[in-house]
C-alpha positions as CSV (number, residue, x, y, z in Angstrom):
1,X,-20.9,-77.1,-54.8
2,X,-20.3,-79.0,-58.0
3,X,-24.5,-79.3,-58.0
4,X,-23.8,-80.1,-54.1
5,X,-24.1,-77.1,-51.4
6,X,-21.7,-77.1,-48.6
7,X,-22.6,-76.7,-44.9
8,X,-19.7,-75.5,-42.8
9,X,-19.2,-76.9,-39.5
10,X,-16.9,-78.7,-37.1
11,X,-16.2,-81.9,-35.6
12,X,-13.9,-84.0,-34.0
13,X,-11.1,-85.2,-36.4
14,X,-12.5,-88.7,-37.4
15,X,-10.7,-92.3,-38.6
16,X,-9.4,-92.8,-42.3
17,X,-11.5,-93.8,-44.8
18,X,-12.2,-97.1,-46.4
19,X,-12.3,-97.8,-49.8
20,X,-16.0,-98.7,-51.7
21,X,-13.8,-99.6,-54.6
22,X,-11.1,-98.7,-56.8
23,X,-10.4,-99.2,-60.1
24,X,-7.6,-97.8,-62.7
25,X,-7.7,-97.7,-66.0
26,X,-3.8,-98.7,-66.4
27,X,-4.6,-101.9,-64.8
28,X,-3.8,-101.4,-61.1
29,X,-6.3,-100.9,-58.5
30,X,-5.9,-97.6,-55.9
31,X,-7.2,-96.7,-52.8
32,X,-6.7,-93.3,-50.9
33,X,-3.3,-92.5,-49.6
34,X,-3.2,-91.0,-46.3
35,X,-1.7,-87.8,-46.0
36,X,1.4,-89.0,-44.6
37,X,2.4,-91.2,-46.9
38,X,5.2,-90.0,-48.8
39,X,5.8,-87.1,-51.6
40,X,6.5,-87.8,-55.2
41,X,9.2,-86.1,-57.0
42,X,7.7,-84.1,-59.0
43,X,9.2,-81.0,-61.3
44,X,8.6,-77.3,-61.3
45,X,6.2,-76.2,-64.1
46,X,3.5,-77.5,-66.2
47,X,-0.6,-77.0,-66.0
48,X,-3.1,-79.4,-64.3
49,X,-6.4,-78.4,-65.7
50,X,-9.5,-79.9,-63.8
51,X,-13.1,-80.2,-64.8
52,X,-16.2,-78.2,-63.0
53,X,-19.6,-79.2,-63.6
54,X,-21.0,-75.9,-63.2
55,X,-20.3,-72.2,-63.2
56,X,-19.7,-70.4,-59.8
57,X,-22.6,-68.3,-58.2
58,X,-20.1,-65.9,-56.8
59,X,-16.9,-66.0,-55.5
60,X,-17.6,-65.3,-52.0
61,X,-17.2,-69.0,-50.6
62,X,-19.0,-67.5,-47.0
63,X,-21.8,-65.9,-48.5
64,X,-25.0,-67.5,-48.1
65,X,-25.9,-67.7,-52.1
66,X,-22.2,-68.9,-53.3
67,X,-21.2,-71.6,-50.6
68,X,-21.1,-74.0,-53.5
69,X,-18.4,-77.3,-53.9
70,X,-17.3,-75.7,-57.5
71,X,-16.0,-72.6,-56.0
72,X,-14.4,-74.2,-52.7
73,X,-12.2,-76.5,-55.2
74,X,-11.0,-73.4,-56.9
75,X,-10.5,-71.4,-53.5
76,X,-8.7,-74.0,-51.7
77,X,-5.3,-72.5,-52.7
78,X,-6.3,-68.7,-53.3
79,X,-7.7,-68.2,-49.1
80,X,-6.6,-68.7,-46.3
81,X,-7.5,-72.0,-43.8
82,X,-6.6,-71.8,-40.4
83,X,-6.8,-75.7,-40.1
84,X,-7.2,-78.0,-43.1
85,X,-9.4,-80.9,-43.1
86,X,-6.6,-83.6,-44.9
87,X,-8.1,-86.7,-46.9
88,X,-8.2,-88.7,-43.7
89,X,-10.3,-86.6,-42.3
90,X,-7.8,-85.4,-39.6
91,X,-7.4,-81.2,-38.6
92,X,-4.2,-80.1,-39.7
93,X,-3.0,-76.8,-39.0
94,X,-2.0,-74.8,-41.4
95,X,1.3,-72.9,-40.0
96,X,1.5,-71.0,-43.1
97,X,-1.0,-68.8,-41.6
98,X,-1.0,-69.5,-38.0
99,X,2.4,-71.0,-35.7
100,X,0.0,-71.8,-33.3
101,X,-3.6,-72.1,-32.0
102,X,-4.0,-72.9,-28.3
103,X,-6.7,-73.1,-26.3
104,X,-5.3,-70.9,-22.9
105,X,-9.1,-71.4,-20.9
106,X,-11.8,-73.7,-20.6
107,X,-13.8,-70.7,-19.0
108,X,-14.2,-68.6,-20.5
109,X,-13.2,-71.0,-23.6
110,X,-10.4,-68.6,-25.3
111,X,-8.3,-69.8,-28.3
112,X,-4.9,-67.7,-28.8
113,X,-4.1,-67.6,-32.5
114,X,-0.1,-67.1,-33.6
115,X,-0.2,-65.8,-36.8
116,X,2.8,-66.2,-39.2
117,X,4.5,-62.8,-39.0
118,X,5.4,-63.6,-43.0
119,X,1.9,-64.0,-43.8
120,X,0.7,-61.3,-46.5
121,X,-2.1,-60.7,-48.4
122,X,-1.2,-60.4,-52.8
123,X,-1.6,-56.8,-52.6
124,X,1.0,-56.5,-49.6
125,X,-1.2,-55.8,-47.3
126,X,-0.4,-58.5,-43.9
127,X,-2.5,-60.8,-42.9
128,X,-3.4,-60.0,-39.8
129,X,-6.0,-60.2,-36.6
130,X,-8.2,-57.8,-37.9
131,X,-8.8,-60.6,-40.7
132,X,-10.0,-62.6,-37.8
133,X,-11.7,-60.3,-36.3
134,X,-13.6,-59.2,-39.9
135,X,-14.3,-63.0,-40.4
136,X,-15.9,-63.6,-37.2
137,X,-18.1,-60.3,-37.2
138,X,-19.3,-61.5,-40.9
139,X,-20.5,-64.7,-39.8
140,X,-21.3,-63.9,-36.5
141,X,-25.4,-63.4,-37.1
142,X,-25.0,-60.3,-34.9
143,X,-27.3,-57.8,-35.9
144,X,-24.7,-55.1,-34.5
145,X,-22.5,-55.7,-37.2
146,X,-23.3,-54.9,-40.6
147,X,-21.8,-54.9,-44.9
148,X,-21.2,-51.9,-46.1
149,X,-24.2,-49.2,-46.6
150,X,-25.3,-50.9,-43.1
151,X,-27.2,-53.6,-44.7
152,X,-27.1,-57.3,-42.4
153,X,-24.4,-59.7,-43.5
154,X,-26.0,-63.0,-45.2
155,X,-23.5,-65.1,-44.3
156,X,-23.9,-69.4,-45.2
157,X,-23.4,-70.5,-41.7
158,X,-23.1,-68.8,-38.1
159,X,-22.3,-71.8,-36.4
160,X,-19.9,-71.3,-33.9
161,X,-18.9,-67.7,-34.9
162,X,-22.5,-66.9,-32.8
163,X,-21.0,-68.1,-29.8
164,X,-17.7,-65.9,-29.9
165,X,-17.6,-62.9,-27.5
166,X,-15.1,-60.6,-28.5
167,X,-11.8,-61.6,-30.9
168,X,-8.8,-58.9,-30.1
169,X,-5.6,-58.1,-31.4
170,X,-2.1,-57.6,-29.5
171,X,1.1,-58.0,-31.0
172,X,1.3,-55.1,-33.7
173,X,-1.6,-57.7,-35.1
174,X,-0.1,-61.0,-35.5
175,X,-1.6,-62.6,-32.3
176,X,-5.5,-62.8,-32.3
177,X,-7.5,-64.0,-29.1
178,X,-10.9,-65.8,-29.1
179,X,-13.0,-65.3,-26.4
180,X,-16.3,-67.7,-26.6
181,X,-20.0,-66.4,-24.5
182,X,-20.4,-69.9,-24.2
183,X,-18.4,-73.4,-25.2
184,X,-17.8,-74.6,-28.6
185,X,-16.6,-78.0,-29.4
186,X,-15.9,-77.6,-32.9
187,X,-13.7,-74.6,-32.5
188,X,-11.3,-75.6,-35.2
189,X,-13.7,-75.2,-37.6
190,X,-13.5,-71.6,-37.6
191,X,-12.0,-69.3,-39.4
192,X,-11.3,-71.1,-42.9
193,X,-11.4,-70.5,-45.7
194,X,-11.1,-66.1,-44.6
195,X,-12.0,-63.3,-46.8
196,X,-9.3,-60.4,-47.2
197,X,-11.3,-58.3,-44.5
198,X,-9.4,-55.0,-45.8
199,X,-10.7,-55.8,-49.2
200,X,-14.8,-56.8,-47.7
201,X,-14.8,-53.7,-45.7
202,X,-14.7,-51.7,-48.9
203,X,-16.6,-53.7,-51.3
204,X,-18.9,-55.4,-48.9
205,X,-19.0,-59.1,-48.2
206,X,-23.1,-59.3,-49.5
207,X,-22.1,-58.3,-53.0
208,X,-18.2,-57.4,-53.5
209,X,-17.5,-60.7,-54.6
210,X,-20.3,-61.9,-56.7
211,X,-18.8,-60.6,-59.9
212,X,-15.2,-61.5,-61.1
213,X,-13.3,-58.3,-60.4
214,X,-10.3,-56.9,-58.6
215,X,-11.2,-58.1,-55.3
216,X,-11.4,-61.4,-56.8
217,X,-7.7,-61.3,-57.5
218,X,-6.6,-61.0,-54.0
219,X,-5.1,-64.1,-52.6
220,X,-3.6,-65.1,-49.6
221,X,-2.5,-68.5,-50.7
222,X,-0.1,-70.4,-53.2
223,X,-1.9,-69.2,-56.3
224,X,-4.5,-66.4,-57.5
225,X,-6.9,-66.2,-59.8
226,X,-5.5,-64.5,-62.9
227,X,-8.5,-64.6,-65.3
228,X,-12.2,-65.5,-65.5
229,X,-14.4,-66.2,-68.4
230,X,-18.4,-66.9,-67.9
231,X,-19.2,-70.3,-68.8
232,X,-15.2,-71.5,-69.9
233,X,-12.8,-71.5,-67.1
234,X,-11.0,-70.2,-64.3
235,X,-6.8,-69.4,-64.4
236,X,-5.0,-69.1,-61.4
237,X,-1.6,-68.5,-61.5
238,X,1.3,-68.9,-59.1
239,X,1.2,-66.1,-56.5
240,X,4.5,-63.9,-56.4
241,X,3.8,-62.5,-53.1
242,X,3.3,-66.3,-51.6
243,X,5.8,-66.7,-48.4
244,X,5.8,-70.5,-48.2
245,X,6.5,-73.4,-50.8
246,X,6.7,-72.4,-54.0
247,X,3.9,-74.7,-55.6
248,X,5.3,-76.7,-58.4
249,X,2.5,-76.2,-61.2
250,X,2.8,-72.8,-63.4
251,X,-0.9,-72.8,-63.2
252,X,-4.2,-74.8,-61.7
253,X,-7.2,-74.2,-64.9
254,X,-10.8,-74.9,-64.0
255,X,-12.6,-76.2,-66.8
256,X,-16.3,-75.8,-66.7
257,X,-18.8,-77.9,-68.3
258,X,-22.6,-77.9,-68.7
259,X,-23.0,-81.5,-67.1
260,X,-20.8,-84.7,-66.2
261,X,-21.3,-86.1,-69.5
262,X,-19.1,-83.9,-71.2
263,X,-15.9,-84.7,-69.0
264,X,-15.0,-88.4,-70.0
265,X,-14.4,-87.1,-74.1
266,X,-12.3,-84.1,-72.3
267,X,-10.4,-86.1,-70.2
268,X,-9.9,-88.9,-73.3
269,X,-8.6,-85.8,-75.7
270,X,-6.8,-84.0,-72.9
271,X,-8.5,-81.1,-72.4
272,X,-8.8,-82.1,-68.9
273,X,-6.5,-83.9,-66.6
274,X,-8.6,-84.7,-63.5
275,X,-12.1,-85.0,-62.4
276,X,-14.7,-85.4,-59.8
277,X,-18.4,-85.5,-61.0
278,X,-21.1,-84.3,-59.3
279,X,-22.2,-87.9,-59.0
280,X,-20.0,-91.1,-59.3
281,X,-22.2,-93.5,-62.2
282,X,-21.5,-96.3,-63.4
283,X,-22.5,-94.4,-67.1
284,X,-19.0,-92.3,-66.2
285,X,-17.1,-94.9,-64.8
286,X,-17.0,-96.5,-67.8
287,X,-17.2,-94.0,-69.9
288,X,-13.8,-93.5,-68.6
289,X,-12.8,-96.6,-68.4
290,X,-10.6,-97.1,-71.5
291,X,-9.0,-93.5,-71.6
292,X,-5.1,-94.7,-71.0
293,X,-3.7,-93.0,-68.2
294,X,-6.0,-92.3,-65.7
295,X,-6.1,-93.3,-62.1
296,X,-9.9,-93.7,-60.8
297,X,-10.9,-93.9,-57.3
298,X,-14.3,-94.6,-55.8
299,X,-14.6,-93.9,-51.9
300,X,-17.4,-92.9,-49.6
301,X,-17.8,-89.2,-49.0
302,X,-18.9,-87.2,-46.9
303,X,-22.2,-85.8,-48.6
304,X,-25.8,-87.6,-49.1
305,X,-28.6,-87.1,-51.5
306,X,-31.6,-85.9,-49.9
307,X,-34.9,-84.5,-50.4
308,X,-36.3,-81.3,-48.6
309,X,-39.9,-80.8,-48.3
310,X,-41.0,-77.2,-48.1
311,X,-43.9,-77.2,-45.3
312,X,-44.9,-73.3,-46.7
313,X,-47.1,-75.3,-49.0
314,X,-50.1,-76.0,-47.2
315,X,-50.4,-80.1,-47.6
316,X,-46.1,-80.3,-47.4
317,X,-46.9,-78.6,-43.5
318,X,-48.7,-81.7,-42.4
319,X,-47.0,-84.3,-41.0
320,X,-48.8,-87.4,-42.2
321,X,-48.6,-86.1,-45.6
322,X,-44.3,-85.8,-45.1
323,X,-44.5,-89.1,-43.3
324,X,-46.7,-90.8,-46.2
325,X,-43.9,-89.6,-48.9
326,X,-41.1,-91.3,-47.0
327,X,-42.9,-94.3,-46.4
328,X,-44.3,-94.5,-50.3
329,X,-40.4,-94.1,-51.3
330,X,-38.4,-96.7,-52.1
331,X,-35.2,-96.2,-51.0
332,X,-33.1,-99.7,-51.3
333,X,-34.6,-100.0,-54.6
334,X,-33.0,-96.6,-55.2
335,X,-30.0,-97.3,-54.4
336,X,-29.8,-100.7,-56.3
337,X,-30.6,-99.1,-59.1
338,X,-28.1,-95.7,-59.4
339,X,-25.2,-97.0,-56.7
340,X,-25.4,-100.8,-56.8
341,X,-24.3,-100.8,-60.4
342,X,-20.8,-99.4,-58.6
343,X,-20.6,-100.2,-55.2
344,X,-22.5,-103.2,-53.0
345,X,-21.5,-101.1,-49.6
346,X,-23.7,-98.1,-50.0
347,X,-27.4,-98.8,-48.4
348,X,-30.5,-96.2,-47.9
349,X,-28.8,-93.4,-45.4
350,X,-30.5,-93.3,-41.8
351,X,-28.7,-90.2,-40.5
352,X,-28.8,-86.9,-41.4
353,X,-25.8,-85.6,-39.4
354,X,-23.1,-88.4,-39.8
355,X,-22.1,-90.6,-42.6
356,X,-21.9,-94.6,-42.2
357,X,-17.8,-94.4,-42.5
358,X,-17.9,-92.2,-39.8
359,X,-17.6,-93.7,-36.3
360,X,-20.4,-91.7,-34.8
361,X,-22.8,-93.1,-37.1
362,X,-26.1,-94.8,-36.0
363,X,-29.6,-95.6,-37.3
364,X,-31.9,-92.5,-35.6
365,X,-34.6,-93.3,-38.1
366,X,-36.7,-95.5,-36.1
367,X,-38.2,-97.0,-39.2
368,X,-39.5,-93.5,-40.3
369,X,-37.7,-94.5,-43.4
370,X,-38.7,-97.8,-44.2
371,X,-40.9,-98.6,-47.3
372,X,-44.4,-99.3,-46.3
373,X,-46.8,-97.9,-49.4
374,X,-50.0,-99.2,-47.2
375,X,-49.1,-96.9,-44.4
376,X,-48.3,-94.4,-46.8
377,X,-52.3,-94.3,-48.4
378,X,-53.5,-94.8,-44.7
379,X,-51.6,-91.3,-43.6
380,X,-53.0,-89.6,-46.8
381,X,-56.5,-90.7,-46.0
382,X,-56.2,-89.7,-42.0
383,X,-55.0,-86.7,-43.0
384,X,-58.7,-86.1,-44.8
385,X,-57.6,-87.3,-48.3
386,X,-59.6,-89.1,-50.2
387,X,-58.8,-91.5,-53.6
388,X,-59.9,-90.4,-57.1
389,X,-60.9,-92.2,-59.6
390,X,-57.8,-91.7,-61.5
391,X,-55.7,-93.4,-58.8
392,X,-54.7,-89.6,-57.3
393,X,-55.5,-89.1,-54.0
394,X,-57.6,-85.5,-53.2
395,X,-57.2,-82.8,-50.5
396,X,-61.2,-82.0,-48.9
397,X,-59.7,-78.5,-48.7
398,X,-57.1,-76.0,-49.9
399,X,-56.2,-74.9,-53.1
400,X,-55.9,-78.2,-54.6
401,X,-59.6,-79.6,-52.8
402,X,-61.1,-81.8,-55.2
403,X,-57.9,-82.1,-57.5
404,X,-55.1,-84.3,-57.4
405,X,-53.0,-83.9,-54.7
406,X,-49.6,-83.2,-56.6
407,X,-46.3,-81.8,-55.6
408,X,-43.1,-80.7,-58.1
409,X,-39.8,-81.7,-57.5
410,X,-36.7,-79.7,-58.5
411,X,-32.9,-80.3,-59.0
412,X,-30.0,-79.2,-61.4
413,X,-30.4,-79.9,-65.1
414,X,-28.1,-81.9,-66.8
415,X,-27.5,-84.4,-63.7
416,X,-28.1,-88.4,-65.0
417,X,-28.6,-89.4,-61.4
418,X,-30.4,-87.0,-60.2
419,X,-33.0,-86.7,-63.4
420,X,-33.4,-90.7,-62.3
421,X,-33.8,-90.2,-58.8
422,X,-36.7,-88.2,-59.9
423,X,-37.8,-90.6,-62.2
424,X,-38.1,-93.4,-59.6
425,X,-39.6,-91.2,-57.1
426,X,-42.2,-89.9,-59.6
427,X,-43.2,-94.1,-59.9
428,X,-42.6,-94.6,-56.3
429,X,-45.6,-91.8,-55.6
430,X,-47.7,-92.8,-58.6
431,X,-48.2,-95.8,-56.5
432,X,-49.5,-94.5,-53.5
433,X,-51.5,-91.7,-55.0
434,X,-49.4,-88.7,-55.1
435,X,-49.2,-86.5,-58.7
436,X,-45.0,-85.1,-59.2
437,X,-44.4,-83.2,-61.8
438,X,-40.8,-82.3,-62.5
439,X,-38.9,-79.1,-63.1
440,X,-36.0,-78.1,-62.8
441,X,-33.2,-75.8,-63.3
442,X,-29.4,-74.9,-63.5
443,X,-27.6,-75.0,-60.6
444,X,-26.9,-71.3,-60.1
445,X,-30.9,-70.9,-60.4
446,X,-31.7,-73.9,-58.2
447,X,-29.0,-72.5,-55.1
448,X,-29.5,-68.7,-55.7
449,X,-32.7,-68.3,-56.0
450,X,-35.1,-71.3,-55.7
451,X,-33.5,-72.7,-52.8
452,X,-32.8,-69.6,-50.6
453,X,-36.3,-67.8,-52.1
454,X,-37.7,-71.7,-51.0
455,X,-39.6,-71.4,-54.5
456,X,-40.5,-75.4,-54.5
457,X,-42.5,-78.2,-53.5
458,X,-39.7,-80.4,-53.1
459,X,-36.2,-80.0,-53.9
460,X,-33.1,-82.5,-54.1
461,X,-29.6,-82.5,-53.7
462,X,-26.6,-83.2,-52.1
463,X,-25.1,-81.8,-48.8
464,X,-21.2,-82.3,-48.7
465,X,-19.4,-81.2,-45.5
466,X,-16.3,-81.3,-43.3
467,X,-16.0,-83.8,-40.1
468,X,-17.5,-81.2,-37.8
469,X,-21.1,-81.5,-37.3
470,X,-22.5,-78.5,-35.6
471,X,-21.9,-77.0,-39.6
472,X,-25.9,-78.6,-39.5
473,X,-27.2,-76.1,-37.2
474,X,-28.1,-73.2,-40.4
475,X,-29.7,-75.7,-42.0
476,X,-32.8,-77.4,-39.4
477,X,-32.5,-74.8,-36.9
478,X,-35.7,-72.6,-37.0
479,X,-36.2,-70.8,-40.0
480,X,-37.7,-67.9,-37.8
481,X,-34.6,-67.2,-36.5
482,X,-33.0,-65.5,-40.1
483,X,-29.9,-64.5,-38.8
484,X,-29.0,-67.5,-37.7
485,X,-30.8,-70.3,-39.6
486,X,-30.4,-68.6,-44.1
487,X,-29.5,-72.6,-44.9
488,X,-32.9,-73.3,-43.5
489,X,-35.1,-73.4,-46.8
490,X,-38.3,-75.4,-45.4
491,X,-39.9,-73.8,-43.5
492,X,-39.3,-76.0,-40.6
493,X,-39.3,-74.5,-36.8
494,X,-38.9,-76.9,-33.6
495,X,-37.7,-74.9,-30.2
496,X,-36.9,-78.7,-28.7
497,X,-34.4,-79.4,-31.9
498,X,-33.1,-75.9,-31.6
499,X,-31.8,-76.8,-27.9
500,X,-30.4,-80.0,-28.6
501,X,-28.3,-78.7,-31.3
502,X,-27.0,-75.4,-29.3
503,X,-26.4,-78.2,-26.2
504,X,-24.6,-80.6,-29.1
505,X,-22.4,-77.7,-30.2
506,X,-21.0,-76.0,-26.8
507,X,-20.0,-79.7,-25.5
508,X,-16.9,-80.5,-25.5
509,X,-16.6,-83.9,-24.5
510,X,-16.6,-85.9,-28.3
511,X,-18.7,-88.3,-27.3
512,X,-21.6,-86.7,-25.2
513,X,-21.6,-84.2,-27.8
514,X,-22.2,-87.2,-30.8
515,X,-25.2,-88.6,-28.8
516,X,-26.9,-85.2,-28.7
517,X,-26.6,-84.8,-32.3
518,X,-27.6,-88.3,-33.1
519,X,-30.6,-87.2,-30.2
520,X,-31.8,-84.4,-32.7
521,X,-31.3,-86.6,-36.0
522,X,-33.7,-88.9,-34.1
523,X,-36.1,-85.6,-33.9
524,X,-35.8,-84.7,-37.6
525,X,-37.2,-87.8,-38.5
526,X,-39.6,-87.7,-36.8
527,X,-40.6,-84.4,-38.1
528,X,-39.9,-86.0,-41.1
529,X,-38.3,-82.1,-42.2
530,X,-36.0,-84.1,-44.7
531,X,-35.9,-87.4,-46.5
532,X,-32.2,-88.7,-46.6
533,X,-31.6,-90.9,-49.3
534,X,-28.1,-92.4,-49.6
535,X,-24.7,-91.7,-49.2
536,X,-22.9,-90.5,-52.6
537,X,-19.7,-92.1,-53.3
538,X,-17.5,-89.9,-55.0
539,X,-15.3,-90.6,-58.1
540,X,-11.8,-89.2,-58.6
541,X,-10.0,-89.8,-61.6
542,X,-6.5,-87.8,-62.6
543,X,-4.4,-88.6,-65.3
544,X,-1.2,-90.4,-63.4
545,X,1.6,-88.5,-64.5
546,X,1.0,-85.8,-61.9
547,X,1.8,-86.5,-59.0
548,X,0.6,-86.3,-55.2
549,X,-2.9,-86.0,-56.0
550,X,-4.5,-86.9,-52.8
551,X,-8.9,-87.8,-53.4
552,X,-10.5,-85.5,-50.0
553,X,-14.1,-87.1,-49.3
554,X,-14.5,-83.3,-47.1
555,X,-16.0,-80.2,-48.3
556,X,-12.1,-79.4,-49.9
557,X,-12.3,-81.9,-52.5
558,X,-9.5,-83.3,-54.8
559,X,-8.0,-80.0,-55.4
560,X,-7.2,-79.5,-51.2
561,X,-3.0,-79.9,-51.6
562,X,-2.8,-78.9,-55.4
563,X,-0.3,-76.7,-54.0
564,X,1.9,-80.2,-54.0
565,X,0.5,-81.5,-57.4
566,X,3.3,-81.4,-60.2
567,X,4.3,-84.0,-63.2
568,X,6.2,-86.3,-62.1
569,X,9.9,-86.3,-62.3
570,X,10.8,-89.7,-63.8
């Protein structure tokens, strides 16, 4: 994602969002309109072209190395959703695809899917059950079912899909039945975006899709890609074979761009007509700020900045050392300094699994995540450190006995924020004794192979997600379990979290199911696995005479109804 990864997931369909702030160039201050509010008129034709921040990974949205934010926003109208998560945060289903979706038995749990008898694939070939049943084996973490050439499926998330039974087809196809081994709450989750299964089956779901080729091209929504070029952009192109609306736009052009400071001049000249940076600063806020034209929005989203903390390296496995980097951070200072320049509301995060603007939100950090840089020298010396004279603290043992104790920290090049996040957390350790050196990468090094290949010290980022939270599972289950767990890049292994978040996922009452997740939060931090930072408000900014251009804090981002977008008609 757009320098942020995406973890699937479900969850129950949460309250509307409120505003941080708002701001428009033209004078008039905006806030997100709800989904219902309604359409503009807006005529057929034209080009929107939106801004990337990076290059895609791959194209294969599902896949465990491509599940980036760039490639859902150019996917969001090329494959198929079952339900879309709408900028309120509500499920919508998508009857495009599917006339109906009805849960038929609490026990078994079985969900009978309708599917839209008019719903075909670009190359003619219908969409149909066996798509379903494709999408589940993929992502099902079943050793039984492989890729092509028998090799295991790396899917970027099981969740869910490892607690389906059988799925079956009746109805020449167009009906497909879910039967779950065991309950799942977030069972709308499933089965969006889907792959073309007739396409996977031949050129494999590991590595069909990492190039741009003809199995790129198939779509199964309003437009298709129609042309790719490394490094430049991404065309897609009404899709002829498309059964519902026609969308208004001729085309939908991603623009990619080496890092967020290249957009606002694109967006003054034109080249660009919308945008949403990797991180919301007030360096591009008003940089943008006197382009004429433009409509900015700054809400809360559903994605944090965060820091992992590999415990393969030897001093990163102990838990005082973990502890004594949280405690020696600085976190309200942090966030004074990068998101108090935009927005008062945002305040260090305390919650891994939920965000503060959503209602199951609550403090599970016990005051793991306080700042305390005494405490955090007194759990380096317990843990048989001693101070050097240089102000470094020094392991008695390991590789590093006798030297400064001193971790790197990686993240994607070319990021403002991020390069000051590292800053401040390389003065934030000075001071308690720990060396960070800094190094990092692009973004399709960082996620494909020093994040998966867990090739760092420390590493941060930025999960985004949908509403649904059992999506967290792949990423602090145990990383033992492999077929389960690929999002897992620390090293971390608990049996007791483990439990809590398979009992979380297969309740189905909302609110039991909240306090089990909030349960295992509360375990994280005290395994201190991850560091949570702050919540990242996101910046949309579209030039206003397009129309119906909805902001999405979700995984779908701004482009989630581009198939409504269009300039406006007066």
């Amino acid at each position: 994602m757009k320098n942020k990864r995406i973890f699937g997931g479900l969850a129950l369909a949460l309250a509307g969002m409120t505003a941080l702030a708002a701001c428009s160039s033209s004078g008039s201050s905006s806030s997100t309109p709800s989904s219902s509010s309604s359409a503009a008129s807006v005529k057929s034709g034209g080009t929107f072209t939106y801004a990337l921040d990076q290059d895609m990974a791959g194209f294969n949205i599902l896949n465990l190395n491509d599940d980036e934010f760039v490639l859902q926003e150019v996917l969001n109208q090329v494959w198929p959703q079952v339900y879309i998560t709408t900028n309120t945060l509500n499920e919508q289903l998508d009857t495009n695809y599917v006339t109906s979706a009805t849960v038929t038995s609490k026990n078994p749990q079985t969900v009978v899917y309708q599917i839209n008898p008019k719903a075909t694939w670009s190359d003619g070939v219908p969409f149909n059950a066996q798509d379903f049943i494709y999408n589940w084996q993929a992502q099902s973490g079943n050793p039984k079912f492989t890729d092509v050439g028998g090799k295991a499926f790396e899917p970027a998330t099981t969740a869910g899909y490892s607690l389906i039974k059988s799925v079956t087809s009746s109805n020449g196809g167009k009906t497909a039945t879910v039967v779950f081994s065991s309950p799942f709450g977030d069972w709308k989750s499933l089965f969006g975006p889907m792959i073309p299964a007739h396409i996977a089956e031949k050129v494999g779901f590991n590595n069909g899709f990492q190039t741009f080729n003809a199995a790129v091209k198939v779509s199964g929504g309003p437009f298709e890609i129609q042309s790719y070029t490394q490094g430049q952009d991404i065309v897609e192109v009404r899709n002829s074979k498309w059964w519902g609306t026609p969308a208004p736009l001729d085309k939908l052009v991603f623009r990619i761009f080496a890092d967020d400071n290249q957009i606002p001049p694109a967006l003054q000249n034109s080249e660009v007509n919308g945008a949403n940076p990797a991180q919301a600063s007030l360096q591009f806020k008003d940089a943008i700020a006197s382009v004429p034209n433009l409509t900015t929005s700054i809400i809360p989203g559903l994605e944090f900045q965060h820091m992992d903390f590999n415990q393969a390296n030897p001093y990163l496995a102990k838990l005082d050392v973990r502890q004594a980097i949280a405690y020696g951070t600085n976190r309200a200072d942090m966030v004074n300094r990068i998101v108090g320049p935009i927005t008062a509301s945002v305040k260090p995060l305390n919650n891994r699994i939920f965000m503060p603007n959503q209602p199951q939100y609550t403090d599970t950090s016990g005051g793991l995540g306080d700042f305390d840089p005494a405490k955090a020298k007194q759990l380096l010396q317990a843990s048989g450190m001693t101070m050097g004279s240089d102000g470094y603290f020094h392991p008695s043992s390991g590789p590093e006995a006798g030297k400064d104790l001193t971790f790197s920290i990686s993240t994607t090049s070319g990021e403002p924020v991020r390069s000051e996040i590292e800053q401040l957390f390389q003065s934030y350790m000075k001071n308690v004794g720990i060396k960070i050196n800094i190094q990092n990468y692009s973004p399709n090094t960082l996620f494909g192979t020093v994040g998966p290949k867990s090739e760092f010290d420390i590493i941060e980022f930025a999960w985004v997600s949908t509403p649904f939270p059992s999506g967290n599972i792949s990423i602090y289950c145990s990383y033992t379990n492999s077929n389960l767990c690929g999002q897992n890049w620390d090293h971390y292994a608990n049996p007791q979290l483990d439990k809590l978040l398979n009992q979380a996922a297969g309740t189905l009452d909302s609110t039991a199911a909240a306090t089990l997740y909030n349960q295992a939060d509360a375990l994280l931090w005290k395994d201190m696995v991850t560091l949570p930072l702050f919540q990242q408000p996101q910046l949309y900014t579209w030039n206003n005479t397009y129309g119906n251009v909805l902001p999405n804090p979700s995984n779908n981002g701004l482009t989630w109804n581009a198939q409504t977008w269009g300039l406006k008609a007066t």
